[in-house]
C-alpha positions as CSV (number, residue, x, y, z in Angstrom):
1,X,0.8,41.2,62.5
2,X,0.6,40.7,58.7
3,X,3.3,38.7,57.0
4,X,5.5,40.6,54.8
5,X,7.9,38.8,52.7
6,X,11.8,39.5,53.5
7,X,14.0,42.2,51.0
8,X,15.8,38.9,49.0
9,X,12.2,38.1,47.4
10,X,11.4,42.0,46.9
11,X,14.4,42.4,44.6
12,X,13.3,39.8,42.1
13,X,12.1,41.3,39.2
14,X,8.5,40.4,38.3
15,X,7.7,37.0,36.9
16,X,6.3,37.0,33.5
17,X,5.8,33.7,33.4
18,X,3.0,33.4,35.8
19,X,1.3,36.2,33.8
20,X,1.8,34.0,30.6
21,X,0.6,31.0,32.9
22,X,-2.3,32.1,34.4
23,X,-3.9,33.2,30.3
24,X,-2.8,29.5,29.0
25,X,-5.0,28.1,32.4
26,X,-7.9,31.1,31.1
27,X,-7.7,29.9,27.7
28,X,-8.0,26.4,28.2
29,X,-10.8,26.6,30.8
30,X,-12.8,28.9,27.8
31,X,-12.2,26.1,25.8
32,X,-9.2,26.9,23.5
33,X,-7.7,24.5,21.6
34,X,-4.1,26.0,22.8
35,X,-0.5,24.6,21.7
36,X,2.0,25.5,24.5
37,X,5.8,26.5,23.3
38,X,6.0,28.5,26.2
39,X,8.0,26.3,28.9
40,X,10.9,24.1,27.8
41,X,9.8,20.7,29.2
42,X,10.3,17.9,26.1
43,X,7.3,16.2,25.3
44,X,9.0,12.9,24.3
45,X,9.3,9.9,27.1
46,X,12.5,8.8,28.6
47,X,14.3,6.2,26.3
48,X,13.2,2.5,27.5
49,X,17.0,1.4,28.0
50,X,17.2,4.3,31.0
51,X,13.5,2.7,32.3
52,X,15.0,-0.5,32.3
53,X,18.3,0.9,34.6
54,X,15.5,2.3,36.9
55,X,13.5,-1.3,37.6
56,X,16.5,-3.3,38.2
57,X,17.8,-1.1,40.7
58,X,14.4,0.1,42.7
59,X,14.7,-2.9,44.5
60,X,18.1,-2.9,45.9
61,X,16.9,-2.3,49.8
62,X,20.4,-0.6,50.2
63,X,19.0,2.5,47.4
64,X,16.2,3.4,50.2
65,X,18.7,5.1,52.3
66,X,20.6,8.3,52.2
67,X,22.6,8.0,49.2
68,X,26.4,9.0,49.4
69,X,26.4,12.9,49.8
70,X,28.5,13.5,46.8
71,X,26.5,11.2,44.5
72,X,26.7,7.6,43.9
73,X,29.5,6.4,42.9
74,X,28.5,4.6,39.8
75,X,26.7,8.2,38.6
76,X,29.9,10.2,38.8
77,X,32.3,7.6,37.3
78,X,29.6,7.3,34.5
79,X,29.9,11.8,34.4
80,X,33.8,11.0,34.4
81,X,33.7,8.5,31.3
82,X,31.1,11.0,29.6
83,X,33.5,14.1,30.1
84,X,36.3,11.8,28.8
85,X,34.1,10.6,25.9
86,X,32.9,13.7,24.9
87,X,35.3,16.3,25.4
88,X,38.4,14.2,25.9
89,X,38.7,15.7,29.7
90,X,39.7,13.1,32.6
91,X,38.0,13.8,35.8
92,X,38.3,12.3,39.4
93,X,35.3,11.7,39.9
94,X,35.6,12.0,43.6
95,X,37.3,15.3,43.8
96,X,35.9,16.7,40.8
97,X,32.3,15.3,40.1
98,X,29.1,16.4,42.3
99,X,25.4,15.1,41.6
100,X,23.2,17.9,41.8
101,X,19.4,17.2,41.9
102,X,19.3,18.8,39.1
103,X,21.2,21.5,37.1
104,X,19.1,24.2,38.5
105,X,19.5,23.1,42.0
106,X,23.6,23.4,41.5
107,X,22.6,26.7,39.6
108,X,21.2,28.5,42.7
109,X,23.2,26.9,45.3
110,X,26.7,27.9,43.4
111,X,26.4,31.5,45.0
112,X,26.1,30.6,47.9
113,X,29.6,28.7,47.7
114,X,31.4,31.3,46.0
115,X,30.2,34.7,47.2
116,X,30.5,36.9,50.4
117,X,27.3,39.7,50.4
118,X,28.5,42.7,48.1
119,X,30.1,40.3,46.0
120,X,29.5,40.8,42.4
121,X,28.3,38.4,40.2
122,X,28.2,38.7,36.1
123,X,24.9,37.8,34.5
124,X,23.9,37.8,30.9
125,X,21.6,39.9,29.9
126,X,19.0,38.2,28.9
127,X,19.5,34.8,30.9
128,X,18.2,31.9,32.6
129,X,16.6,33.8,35.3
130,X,18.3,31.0,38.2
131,X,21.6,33.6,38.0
132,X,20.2,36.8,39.4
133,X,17.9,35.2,41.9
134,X,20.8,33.0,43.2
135,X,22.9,35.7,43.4
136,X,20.5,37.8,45.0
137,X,19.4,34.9,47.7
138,X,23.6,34.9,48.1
139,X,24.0,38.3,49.2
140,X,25.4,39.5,46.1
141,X,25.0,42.0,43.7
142,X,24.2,41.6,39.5
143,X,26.3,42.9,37.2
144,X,24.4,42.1,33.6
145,X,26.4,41.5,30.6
146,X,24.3,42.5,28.0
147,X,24.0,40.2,25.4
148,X,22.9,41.2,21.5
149,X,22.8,39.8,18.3
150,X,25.2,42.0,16.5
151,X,27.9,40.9,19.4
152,X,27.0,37.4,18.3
153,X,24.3,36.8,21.4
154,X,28.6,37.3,23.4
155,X,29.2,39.4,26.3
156,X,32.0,42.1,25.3
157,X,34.6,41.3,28.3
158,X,36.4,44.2,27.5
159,X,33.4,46.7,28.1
160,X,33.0,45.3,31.9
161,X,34.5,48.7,33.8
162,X,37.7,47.5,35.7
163,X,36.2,48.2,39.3
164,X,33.2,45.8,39.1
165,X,35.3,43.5,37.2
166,X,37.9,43.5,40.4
167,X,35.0,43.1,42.7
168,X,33.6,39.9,40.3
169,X,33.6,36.6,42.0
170,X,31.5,34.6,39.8
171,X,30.7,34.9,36.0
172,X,27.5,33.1,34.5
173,X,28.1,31.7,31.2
174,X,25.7,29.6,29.4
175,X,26.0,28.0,25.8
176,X,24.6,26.8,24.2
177,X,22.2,29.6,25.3
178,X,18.4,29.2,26.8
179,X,16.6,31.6,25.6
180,X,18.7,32.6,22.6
181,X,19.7,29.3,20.4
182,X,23.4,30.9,20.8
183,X,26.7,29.0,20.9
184,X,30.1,30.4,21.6
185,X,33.3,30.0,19.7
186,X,36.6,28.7,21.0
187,X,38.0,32.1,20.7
188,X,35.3,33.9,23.0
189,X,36.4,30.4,25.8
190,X,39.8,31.7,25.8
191,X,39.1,34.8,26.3
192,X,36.3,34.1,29.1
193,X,39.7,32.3,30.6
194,X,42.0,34.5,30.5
195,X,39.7,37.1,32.5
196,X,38.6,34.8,34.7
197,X,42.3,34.4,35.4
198,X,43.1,38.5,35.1
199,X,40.1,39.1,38.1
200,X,40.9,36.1,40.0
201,X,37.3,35.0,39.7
202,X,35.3,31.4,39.4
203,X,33.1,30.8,35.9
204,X,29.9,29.3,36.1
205,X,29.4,27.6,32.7
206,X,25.8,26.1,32.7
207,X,26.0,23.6,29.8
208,X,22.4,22.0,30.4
209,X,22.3,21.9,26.2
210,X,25.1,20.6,25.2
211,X,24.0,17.6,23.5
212,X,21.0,19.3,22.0
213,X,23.0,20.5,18.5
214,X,22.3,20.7,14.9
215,X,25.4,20.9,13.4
216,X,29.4,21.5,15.1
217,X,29.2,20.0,18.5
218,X,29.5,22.5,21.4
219,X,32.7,22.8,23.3
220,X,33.4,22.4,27.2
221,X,34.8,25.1,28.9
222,X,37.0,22.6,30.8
223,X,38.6,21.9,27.1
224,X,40.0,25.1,27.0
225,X,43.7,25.9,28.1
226,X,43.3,26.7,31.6
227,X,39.5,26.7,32.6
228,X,39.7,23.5,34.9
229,X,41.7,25.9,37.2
230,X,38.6,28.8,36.8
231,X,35.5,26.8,36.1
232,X,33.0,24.2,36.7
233,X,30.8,23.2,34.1
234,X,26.6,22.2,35.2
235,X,25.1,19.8,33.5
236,X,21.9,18.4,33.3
237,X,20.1,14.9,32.0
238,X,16.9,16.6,31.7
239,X,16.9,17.8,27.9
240,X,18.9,15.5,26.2
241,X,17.2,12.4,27.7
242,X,13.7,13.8,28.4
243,X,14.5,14.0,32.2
244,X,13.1,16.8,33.4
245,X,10.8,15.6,35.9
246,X,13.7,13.1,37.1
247,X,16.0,16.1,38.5
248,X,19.5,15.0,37.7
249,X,22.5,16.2,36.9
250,X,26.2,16.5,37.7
251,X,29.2,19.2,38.2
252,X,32.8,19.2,37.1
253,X,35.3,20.8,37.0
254,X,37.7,23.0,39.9
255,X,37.6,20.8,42.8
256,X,37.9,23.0,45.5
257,X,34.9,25.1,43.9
258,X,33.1,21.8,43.9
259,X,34.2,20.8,47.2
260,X,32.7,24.2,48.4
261,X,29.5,23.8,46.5
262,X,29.2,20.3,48.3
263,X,29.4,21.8,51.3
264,X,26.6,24.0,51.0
265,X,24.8,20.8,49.6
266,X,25.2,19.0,52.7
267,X,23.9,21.3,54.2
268,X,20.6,21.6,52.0
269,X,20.1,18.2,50.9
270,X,21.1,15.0,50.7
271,X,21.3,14.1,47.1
272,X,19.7,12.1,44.9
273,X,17.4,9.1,45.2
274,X,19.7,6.5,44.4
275,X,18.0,4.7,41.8
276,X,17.6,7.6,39.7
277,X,21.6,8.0,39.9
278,X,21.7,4.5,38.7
279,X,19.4,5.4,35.6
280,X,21.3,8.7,35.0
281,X,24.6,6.5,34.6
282,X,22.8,4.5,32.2
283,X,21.2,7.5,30.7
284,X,25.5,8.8,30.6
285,X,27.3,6.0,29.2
286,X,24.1,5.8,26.2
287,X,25.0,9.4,24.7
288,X,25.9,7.9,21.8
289,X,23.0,5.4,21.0
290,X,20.5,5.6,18.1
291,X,17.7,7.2,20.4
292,X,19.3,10.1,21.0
293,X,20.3,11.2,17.7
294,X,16.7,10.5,16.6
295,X,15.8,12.9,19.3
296,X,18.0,15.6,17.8
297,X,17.0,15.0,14.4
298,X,13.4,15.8,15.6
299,X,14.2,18.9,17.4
300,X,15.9,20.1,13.8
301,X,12.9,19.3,11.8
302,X,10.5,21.2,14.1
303,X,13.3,24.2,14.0
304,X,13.0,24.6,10.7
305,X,9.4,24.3,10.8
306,X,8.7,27.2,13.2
307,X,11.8,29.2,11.6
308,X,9.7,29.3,8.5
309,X,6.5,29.7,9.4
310,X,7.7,32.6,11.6
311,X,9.2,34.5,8.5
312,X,6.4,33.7,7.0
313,X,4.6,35.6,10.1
314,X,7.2,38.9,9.8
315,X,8.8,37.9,12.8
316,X,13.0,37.9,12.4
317,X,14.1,34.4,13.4
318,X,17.8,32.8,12.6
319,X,17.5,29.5,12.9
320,X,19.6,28.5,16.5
321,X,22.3,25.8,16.2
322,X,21.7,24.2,19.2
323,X,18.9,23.8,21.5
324,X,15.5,23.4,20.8
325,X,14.1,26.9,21.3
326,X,13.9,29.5,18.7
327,X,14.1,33.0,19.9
328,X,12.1,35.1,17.5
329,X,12.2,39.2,17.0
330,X,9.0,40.6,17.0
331,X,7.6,42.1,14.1
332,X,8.1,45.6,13.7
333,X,4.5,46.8,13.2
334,X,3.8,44.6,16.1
335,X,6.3,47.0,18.0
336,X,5.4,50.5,16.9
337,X,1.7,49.1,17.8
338,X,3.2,48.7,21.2
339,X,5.1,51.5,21.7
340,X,2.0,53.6,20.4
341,X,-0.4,52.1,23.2
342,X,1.5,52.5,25.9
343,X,0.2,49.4,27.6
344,X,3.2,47.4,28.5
345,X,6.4,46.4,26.9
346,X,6.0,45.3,23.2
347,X,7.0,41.4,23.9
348,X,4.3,41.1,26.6
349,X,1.8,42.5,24.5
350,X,2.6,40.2,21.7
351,X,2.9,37.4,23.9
352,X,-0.5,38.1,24.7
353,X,-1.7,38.4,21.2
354,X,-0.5,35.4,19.9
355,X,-2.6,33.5,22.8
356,X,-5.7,35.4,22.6
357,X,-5.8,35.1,19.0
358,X,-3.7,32.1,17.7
359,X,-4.1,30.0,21.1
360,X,-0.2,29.8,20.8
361,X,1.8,30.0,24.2
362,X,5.1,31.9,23.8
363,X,7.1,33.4,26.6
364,X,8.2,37.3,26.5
365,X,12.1,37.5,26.0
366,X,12.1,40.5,28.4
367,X,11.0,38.1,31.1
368,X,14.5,37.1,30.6
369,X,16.4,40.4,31.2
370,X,15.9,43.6,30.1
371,X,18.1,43.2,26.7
372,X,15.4,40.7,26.1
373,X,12.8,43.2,25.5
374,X,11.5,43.1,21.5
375,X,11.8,39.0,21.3
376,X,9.9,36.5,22.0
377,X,10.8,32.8,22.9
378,X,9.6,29.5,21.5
379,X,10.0,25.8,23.0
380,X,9.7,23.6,20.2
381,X,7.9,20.5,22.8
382,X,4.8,19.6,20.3
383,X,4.5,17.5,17.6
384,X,5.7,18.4,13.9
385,X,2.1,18.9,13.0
386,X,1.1,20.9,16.1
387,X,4.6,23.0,15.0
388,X,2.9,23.8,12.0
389,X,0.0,24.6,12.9
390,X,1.1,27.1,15.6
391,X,3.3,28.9,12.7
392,X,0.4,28.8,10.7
393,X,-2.2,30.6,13.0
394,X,0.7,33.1,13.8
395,X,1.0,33.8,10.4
396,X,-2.8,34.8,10.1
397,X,-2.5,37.6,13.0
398,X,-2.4,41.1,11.3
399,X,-0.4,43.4,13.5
């Protein structure tokens, strides 16, 4: 009997990703000299005073065990004095701290925790993709908030029809915003709030970019008048310490929603290794050293870098003020060219342009969402010089 894979993996949408992938691995076997901007992994190492955390506590024969299910202690009282630090918030760290392996891991267990099949789930449109698949694997059902840059890159609450916002258990948020740059004002919080509230329903604010800003620092949902009784708040180590490949992060926030998503947990996993907690409360109570603002300062001078060359290219680009992607509308020559051919949707196709002919990897913004469709994302994770250099072969393409 052939194997045929079950309905929760036929109702993802396609992966445009691997596409992209599988031309970068062409294009380098032919030879290419090719920068990659497609995936957001920061090229910069881990800063030495997190290492040093690591080798003192690798050792410690009690760390090769299962660590505590809801995260070692010393991690989540670090996550406490970080939320306190940073957005004046005091959290038990017991009741309402949880060490995910990972943001993403919390992401696409969350659903799981909060919604009953039929459920409905509100996802922006475009977004991380983590929110519809999760919800999907969950049981529930997508409802996309379309997100666009004359609403600010902000869902419009009020156009949500009333029946799918009564049948709303969970609402994705995520600023600032991967793929888009965006960040959300005070007054859009409240308002996320105060529905949350209205519809009796649990906000999912993914804030694995909060420390990656240029100018105003980004606000915590938990900040806001009421959202520790509607929300928990993800974050993650990964970008702001060049972490990635380290998978930690923590939760916070409404402590029966994290209770519940610790339950699921325990039932997945069993946390982190221990050592790596250690480092991530080192990594925690360090936000403010010099090595991290250096790291932001770089992310701004490659911004600006690829913002220019871009416009230089045709391509419509506002510089984002916070994280380090720059989400880039597609020229519109390179759109009627599109549209004309018939052979796919316009970002693919210049997706696949700029590879073939710059040996520049971008991703497709529709691989994002629909409402993604026309843009194309950059991950500024090269060198200044290798920044410029992408912009500049860009720049020579003729659509």
């Amino acid at each position: 009997m052939p194997f045929e894979i079950p309905d929760r993996l036929k109702a993802l949408p396609p992966y445009l990703f691997v596409e992209m992938d599988r031309r970068r691995r062409a294009a380098v076997e032919a030879g290419k000299d090719v920068i990659n901007l497609g995936i957001g992994d920061p090229d910069q190492p881990t800063p030495g005073f997190v290492l040093d955390r690591l080798r003192e506590t690798l050792p410690v024969s009690a760390h090769h065990r299962y660590p505590q299910q809801i995260g070692v202690a010393a991690f989540r009282e670090a996550a406490a004095r970080f939320m306190q630090r940073r957005y004046g918030q005091r959290l038990d760290p017991v009741s309402e701290i949880l060490t995910l392996i990972g943001s993403k891991e919390g992401l696409g267990h969350l659903p799981l925790a909060v919604l009953n099949p039929g459920d409905v789930a509100l996802v922006p449109d475009p977004g991380y993709p983590v929110y519809q698949a999760a919800t999907l694997f969950a049981g529930g059902r997508p409802h996309f908030l379309r997100l666009t840059r004359e609403q600010c890159w902000l869902p419009d609450l009020a156009a949500i029809p009333s029946d799918v916002a009564r049948r709303a258990r969970l609402m994705f948020l995520n600023y600032p915003n991967n793929p888009i740059g965006a960040v959300a004002p005070r007054g859009f919080l409240e308002a996320a709030v105060r529905f949350a509230r209205q519809y009796d329903l649990v906000i999912a604010y993914d804030a694995a970019y909060n420390e990656v800003y240029f100018d105003t620092p980004p606000l915590s949902i938990l900040e806001i008048p009421g959202g520790r009784e509607v929300a928990i708040e993800l974050h993650s180590l990964s970008k702001t310490f060049n972490m990635t490949g380290w998978r930690i992060g923590f939760a916070a926030g409404r402590a029966d929603v994290i209770a519940a998503l610790a339950r699921i947990k325990s039932n997945m996993d069993s946390s982190q290794f221990a050592p790596i907690q250690e480092a991530g409360a080192a990594a925690l109570d360090g936000i403010e050293r010099p090595e991290i603002g250096a790291t932001v300062a770089m992310y701004r001078a490659r911004r600006d870098a690829m913002c220019a060359g871009l416009r230089a290219a045709g391509f419509h680009v506002e510089p984002p003020p916070a994280t380090f992607y720059v989400w880039a509308g597609i020229p519109a020559r390179a759109r009627a060219t599109s549209d004309s051919a018939s052979q796919g949707s316009a970002s693919m196709n210049v997706c696949a342009r700029i590879l073939d002919e710059a040996g520049v990897v971008c991703v497709p913004g529709n691989g994002f969402g629909a409402a993604g469709e026309g843009y194309v994302r950059f991950a500024l994770t090269v060198d200044l010089d290798r920044i410029r250099t992408a912009a500049e072969r860009i720049a020579a393409i003729r659509w």
